[in-house]
mmCIF file of the C-alpha atoms, coordinates in Angstrom:
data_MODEL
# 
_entry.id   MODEL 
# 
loop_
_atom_site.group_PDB 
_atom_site.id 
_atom_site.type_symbol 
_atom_site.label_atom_id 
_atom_site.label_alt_id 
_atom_site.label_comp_id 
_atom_site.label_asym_id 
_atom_site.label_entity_id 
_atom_site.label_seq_id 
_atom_site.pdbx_PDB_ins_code 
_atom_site.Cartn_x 
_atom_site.Cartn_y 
_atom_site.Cartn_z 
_atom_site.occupancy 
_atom_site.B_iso_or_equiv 
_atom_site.pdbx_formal_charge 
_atom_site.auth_seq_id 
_atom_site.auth_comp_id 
_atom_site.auth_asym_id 
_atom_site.auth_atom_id 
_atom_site.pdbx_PDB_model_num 
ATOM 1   C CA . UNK A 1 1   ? -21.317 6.728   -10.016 1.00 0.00 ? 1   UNK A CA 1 
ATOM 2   C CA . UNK A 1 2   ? -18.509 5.748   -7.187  1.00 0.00 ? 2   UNK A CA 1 
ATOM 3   C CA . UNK A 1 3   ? -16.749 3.005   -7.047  1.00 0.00 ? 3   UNK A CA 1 
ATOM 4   C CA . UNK A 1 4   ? -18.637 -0.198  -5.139  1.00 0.00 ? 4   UNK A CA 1 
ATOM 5   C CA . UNK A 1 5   ? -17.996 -0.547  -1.864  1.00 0.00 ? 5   UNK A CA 1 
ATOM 6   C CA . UNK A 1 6   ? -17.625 -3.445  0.738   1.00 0.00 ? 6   UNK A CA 1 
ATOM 7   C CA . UNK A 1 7   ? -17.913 -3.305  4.044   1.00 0.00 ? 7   UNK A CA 1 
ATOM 8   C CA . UNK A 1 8   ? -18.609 0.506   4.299   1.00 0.00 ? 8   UNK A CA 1 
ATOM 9   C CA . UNK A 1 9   ? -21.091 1.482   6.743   1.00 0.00 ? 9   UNK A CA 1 
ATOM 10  C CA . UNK A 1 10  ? -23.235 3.945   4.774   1.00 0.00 ? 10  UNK A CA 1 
ATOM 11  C CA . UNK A 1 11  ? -23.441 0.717   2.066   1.00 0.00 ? 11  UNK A CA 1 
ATOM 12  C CA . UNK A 1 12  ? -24.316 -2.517  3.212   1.00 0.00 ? 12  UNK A CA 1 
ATOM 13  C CA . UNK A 1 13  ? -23.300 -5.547  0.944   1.00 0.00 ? 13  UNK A CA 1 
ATOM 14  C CA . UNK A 1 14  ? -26.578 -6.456  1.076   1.00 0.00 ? 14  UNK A CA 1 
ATOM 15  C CA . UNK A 1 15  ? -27.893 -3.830  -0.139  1.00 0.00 ? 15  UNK A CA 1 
ATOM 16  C CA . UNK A 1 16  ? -25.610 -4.035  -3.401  1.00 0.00 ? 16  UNK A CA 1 
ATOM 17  C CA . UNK A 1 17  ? -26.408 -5.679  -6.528  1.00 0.00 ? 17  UNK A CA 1 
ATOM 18  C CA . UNK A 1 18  ? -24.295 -8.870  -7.120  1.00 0.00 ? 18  UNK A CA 1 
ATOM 19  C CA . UNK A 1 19  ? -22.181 -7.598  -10.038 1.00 0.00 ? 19  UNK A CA 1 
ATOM 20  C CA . UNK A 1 20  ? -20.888 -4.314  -8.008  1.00 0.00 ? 20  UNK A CA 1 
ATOM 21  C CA . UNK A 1 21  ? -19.962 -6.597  -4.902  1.00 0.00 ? 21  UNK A CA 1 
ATOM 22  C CA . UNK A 1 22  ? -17.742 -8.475  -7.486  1.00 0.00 ? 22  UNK A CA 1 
ATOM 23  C CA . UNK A 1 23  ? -16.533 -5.714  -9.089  1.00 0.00 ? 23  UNK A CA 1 
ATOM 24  C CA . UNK A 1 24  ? -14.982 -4.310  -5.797  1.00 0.00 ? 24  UNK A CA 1 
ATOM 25  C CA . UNK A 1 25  ? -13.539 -7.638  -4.890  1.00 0.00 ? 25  UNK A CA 1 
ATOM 26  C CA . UNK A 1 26  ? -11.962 -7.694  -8.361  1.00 0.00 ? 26  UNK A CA 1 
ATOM 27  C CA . UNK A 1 27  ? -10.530 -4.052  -7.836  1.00 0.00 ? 27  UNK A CA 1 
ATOM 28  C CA . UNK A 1 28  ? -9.216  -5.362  -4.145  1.00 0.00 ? 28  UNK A CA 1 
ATOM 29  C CA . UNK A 1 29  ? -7.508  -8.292  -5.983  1.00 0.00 ? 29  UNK A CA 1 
ATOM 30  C CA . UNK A 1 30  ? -6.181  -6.405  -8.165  1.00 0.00 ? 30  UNK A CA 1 
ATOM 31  C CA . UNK A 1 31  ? -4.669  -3.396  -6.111  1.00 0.00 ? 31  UNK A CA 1 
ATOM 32  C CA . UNK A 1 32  ? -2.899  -5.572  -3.719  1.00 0.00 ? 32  UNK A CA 1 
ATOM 33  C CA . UNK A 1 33  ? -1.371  -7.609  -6.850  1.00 0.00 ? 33  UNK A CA 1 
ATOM 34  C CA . UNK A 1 34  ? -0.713  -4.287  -7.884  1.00 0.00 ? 34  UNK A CA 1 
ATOM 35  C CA . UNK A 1 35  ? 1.367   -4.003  -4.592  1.00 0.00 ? 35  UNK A CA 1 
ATOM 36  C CA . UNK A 1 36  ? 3.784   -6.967  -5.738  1.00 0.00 ? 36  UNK A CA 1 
ATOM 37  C CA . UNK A 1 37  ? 3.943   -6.270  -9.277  1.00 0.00 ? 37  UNK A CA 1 
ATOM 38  C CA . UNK A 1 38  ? 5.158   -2.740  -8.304  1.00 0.00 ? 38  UNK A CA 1 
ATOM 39  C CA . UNK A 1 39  ? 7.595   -3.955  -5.741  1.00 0.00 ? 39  UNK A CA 1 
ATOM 40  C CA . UNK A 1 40  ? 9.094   -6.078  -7.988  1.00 0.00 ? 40  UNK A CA 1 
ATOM 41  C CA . UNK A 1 41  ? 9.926   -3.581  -10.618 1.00 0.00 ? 41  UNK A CA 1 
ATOM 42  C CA . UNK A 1 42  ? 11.123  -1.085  -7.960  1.00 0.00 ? 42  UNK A CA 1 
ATOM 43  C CA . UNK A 1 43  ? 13.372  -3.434  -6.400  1.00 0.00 ? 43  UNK A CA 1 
ATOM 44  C CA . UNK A 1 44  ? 15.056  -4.125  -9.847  1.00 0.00 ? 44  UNK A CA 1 
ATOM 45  C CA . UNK A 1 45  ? 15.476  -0.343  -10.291 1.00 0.00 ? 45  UNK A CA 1 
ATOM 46  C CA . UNK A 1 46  ? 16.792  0.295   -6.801  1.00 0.00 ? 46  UNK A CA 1 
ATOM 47  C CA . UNK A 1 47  ? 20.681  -0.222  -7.449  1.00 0.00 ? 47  UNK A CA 1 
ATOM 48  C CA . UNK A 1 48  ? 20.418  2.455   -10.029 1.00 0.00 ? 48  UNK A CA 1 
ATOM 49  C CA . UNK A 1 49  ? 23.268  4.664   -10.695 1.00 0.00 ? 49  UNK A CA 1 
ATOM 50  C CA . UNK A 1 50  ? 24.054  7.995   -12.031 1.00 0.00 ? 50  UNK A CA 1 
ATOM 51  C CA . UNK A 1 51  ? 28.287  8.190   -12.639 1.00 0.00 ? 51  UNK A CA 1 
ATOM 52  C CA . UNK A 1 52  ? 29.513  6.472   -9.719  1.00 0.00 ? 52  UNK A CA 1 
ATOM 53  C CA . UNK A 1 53  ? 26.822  7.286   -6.975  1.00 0.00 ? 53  UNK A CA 1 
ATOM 54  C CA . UNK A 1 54  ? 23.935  5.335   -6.229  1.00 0.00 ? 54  UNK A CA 1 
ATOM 55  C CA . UNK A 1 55  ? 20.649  7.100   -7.209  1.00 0.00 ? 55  UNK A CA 1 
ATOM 56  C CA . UNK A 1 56  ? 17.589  5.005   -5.715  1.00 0.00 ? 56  UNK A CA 1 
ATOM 57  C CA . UNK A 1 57  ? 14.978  6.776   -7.217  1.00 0.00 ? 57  UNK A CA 1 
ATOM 58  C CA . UNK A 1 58  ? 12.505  3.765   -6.998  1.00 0.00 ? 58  UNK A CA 1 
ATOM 59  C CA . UNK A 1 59  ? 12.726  4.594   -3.190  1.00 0.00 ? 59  UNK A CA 1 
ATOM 60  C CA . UNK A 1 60  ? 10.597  7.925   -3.866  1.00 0.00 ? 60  UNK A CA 1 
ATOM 61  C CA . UNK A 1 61  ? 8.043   5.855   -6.326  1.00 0.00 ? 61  UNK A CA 1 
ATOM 62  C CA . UNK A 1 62  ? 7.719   3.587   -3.942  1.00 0.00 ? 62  UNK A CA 1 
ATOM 63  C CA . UNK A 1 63  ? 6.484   6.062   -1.238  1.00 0.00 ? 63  UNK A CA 1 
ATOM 64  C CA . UNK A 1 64  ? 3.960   7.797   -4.069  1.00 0.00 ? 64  UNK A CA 1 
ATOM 65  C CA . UNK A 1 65  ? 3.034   4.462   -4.982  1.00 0.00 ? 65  UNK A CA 1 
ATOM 66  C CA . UNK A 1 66  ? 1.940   3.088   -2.183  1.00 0.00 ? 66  UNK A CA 1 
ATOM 67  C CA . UNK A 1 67  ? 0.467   5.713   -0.809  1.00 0.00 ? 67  UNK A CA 1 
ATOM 68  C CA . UNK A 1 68  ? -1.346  5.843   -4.368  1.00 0.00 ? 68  UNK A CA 1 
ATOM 69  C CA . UNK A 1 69  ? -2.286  2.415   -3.819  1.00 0.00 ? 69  UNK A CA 1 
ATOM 70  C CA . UNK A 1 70  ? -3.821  2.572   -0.344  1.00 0.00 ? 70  UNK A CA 1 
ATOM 71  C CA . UNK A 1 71  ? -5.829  5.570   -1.601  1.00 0.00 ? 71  UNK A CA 1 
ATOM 72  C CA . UNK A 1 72  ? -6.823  3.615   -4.007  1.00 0.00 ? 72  UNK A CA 1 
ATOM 73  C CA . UNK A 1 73  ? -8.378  0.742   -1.655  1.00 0.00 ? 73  UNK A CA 1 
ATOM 74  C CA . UNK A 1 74  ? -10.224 3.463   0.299   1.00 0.00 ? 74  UNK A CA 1 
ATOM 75  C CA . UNK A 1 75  ? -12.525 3.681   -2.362  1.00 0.00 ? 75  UNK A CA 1 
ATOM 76  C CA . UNK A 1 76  ? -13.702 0.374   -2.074  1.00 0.00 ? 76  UNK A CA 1 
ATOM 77  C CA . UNK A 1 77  ? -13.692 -0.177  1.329   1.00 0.00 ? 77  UNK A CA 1 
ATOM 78  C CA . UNK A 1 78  ? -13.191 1.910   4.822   1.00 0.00 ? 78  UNK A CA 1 
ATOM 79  C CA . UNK A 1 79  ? -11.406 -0.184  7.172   1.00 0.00 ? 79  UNK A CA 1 
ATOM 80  C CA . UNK A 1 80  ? -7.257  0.870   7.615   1.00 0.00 ? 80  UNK A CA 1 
ATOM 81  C CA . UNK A 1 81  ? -6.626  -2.368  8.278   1.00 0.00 ? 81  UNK A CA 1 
ATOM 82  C CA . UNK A 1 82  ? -8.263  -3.294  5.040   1.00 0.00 ? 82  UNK A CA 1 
ATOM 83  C CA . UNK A 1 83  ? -6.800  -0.727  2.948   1.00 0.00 ? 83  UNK A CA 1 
ATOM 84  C CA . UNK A 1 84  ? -3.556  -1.533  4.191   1.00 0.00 ? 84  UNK A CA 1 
ATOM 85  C CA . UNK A 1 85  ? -3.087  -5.154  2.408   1.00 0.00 ? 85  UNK A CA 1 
ATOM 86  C CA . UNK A 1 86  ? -1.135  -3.581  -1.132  1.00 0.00 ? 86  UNK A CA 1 
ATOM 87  C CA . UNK A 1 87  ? 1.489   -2.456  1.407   1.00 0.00 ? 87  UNK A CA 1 
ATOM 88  C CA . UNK A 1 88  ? 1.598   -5.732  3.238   1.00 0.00 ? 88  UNK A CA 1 
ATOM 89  C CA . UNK A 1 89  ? 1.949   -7.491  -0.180  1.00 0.00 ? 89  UNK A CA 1 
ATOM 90  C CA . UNK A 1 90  ? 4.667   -4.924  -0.855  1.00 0.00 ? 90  UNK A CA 1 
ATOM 91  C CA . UNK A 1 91  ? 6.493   -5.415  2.493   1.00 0.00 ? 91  UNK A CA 1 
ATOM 92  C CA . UNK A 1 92  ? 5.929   -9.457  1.825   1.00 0.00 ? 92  UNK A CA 1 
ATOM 93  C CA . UNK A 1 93  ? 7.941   -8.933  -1.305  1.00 0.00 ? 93  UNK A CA 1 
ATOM 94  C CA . UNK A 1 94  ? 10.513  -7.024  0.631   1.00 0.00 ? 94  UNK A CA 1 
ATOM 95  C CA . UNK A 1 95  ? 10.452  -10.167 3.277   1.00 0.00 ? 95  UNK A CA 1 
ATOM 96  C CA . UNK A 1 96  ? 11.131  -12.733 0.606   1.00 0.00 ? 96  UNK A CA 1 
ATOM 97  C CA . UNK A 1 97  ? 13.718  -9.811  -1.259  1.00 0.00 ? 97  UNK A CA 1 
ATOM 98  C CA . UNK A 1 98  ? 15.744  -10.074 2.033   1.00 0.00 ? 98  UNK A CA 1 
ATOM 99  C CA . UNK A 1 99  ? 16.327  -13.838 2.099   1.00 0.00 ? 99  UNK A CA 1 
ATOM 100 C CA . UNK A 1 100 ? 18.683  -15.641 -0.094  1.00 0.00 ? 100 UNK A CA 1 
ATOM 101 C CA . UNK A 1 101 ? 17.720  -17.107 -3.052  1.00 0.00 ? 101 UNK A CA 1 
ATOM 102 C CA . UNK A 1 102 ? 18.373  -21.250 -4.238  1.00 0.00 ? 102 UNK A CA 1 
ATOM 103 C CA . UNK A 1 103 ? 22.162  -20.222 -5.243  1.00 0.00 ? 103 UNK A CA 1 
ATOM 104 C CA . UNK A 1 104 ? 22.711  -18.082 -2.217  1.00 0.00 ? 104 UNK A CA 1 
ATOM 105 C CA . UNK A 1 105 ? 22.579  -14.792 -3.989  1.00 0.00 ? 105 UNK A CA 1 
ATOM 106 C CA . UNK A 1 106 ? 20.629  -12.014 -2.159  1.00 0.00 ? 106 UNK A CA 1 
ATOM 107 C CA . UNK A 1 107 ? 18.567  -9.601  -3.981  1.00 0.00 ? 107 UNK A CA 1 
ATOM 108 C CA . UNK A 1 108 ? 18.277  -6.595  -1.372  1.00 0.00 ? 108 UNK A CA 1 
ATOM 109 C CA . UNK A 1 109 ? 21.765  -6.418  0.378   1.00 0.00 ? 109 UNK A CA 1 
ATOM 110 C CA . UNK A 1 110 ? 22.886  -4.880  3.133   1.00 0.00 ? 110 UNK A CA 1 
ATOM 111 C CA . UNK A 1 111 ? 23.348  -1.241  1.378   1.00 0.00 ? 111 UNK A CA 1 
ATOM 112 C CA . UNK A 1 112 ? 22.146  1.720   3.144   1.00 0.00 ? 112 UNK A CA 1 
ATOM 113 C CA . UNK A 1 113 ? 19.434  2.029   -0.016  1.00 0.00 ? 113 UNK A CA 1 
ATOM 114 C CA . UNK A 1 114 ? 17.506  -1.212  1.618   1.00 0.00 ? 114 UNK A CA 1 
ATOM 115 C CA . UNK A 1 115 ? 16.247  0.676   4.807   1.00 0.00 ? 115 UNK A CA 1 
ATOM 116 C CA . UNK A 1 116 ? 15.888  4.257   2.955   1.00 0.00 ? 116 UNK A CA 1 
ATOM 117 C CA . UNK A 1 117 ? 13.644  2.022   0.634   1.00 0.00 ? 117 UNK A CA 1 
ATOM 118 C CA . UNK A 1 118 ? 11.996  0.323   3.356   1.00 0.00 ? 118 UNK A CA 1 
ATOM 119 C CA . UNK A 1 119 ? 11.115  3.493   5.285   1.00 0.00 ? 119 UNK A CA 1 
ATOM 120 C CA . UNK A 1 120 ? 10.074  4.884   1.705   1.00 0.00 ? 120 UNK A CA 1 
ATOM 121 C CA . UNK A 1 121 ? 7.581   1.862   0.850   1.00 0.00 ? 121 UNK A CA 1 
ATOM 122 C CA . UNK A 1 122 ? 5.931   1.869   4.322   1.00 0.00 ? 122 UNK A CA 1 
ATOM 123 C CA . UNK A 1 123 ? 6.292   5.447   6.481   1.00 0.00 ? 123 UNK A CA 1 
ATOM 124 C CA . UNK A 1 124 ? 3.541   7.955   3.765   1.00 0.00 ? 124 UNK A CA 1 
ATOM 125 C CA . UNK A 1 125 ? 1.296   4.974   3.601   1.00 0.00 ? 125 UNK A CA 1 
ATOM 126 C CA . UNK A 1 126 ? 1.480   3.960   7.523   1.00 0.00 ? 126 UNK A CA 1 
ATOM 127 C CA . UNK A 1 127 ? 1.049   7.914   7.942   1.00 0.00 ? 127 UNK A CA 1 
ATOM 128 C CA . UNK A 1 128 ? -1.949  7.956   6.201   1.00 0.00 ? 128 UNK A CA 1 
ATOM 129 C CA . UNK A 1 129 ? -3.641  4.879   7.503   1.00 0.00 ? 129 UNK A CA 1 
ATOM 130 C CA . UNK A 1 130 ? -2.997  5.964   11.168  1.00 0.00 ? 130 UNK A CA 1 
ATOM 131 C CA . UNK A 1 131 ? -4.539  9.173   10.043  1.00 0.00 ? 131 UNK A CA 1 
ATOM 132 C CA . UNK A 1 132 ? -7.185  7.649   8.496   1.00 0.00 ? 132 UNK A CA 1 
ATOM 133 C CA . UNK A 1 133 ? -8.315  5.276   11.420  1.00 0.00 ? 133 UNK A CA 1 
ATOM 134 C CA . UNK A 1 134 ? -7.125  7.329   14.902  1.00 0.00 ? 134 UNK A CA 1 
ATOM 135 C CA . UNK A 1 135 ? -7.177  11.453  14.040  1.00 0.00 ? 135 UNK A CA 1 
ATOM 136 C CA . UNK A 1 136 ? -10.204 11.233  11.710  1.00 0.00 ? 136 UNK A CA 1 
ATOM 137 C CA . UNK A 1 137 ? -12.434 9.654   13.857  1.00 0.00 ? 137 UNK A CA 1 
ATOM 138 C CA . UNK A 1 138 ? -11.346 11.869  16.884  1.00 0.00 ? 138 UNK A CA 1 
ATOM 139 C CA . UNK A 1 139 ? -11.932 14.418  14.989  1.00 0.00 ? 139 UNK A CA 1 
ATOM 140 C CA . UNK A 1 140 ? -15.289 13.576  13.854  1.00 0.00 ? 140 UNK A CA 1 
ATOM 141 C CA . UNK A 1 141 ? -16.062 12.498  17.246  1.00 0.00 ? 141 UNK A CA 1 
ATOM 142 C CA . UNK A 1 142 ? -15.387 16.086  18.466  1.00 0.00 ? 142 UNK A CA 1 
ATOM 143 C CA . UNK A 1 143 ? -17.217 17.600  16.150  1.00 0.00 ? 143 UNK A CA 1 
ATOM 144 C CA . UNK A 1 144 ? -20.645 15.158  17.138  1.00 0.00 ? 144 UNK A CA 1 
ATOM 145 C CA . UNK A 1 145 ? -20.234 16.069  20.602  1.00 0.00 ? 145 UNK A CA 1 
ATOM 146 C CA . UNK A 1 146 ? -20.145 19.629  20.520  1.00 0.00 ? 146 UNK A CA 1 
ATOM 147 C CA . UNK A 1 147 ? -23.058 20.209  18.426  1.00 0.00 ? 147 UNK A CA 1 
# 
């Protein structure tokens, strides 16, 4: 059996029994808090070190990560836009990462690590989604019209 799904067009919510619909909203809930909890622990690994150079290697689990996590919403439901809310709660912790905090200290600074883990945390999932909602259904499109 596959996961529920909501909102996809081959399953109507109606159509699903009541604990399944739940069940999906539970697994949406808890992917995108999934989105913050990793960000959170990434950002605290990002001024990493190995000797004296700076090794951010929680840039490269952030791209698997979220691209892990968006795959992980297309299981439950089929819209991009939909699919895309762990990375917006990842890029909302980046937001709030960027301003200072009550004593003034800043958490990501102005290191070139912040936009290598910026472009890291959004550009495989952003590929994937614009994949997933513009060349797939072109694709599928041409295939319906030339049969």
């Amino acid at each position: 059996m596959t996961a529920p799904a909501i909102g996809r067009a081959n399953s109507p919510v109606e159509d699903q029994r009541p604990g399944f619909v739940l069940a999906g909203v539970a697994l949406v809930v808890l992917l995108v808090f999934n989105g913050l909890l990793t960000f959170t622990v990434e950002v605290l690994y990002l001024p990493s070190y190995i000797g004296a150079t700076p090794f951010p290697i929680s840039a490269a689990f952030a791209a698997v990560i979220n691209l892990v996590l968006v795959l992980g919403m297309g299981t439950v439901v089929s819209r991009p836009a939909t699919m895309s809310l762990p990375v917006l709660a990842w890029l909302l912790g980046f937001v709030v990462c960027l301003t200072t905090g009550p004593g003034g200290d800043v958490i990501l600074t102005d290191s070139w690590t912040t936009p290598l883990f910026l472009a890291c945390g959004i550009v495989p999932a952003g590929w994937y989604l614009f994949w997933r909602g513009f060349v797939l259904p072109a694709r599928n499109a041409g295939k319906a019209t030339t049969r």
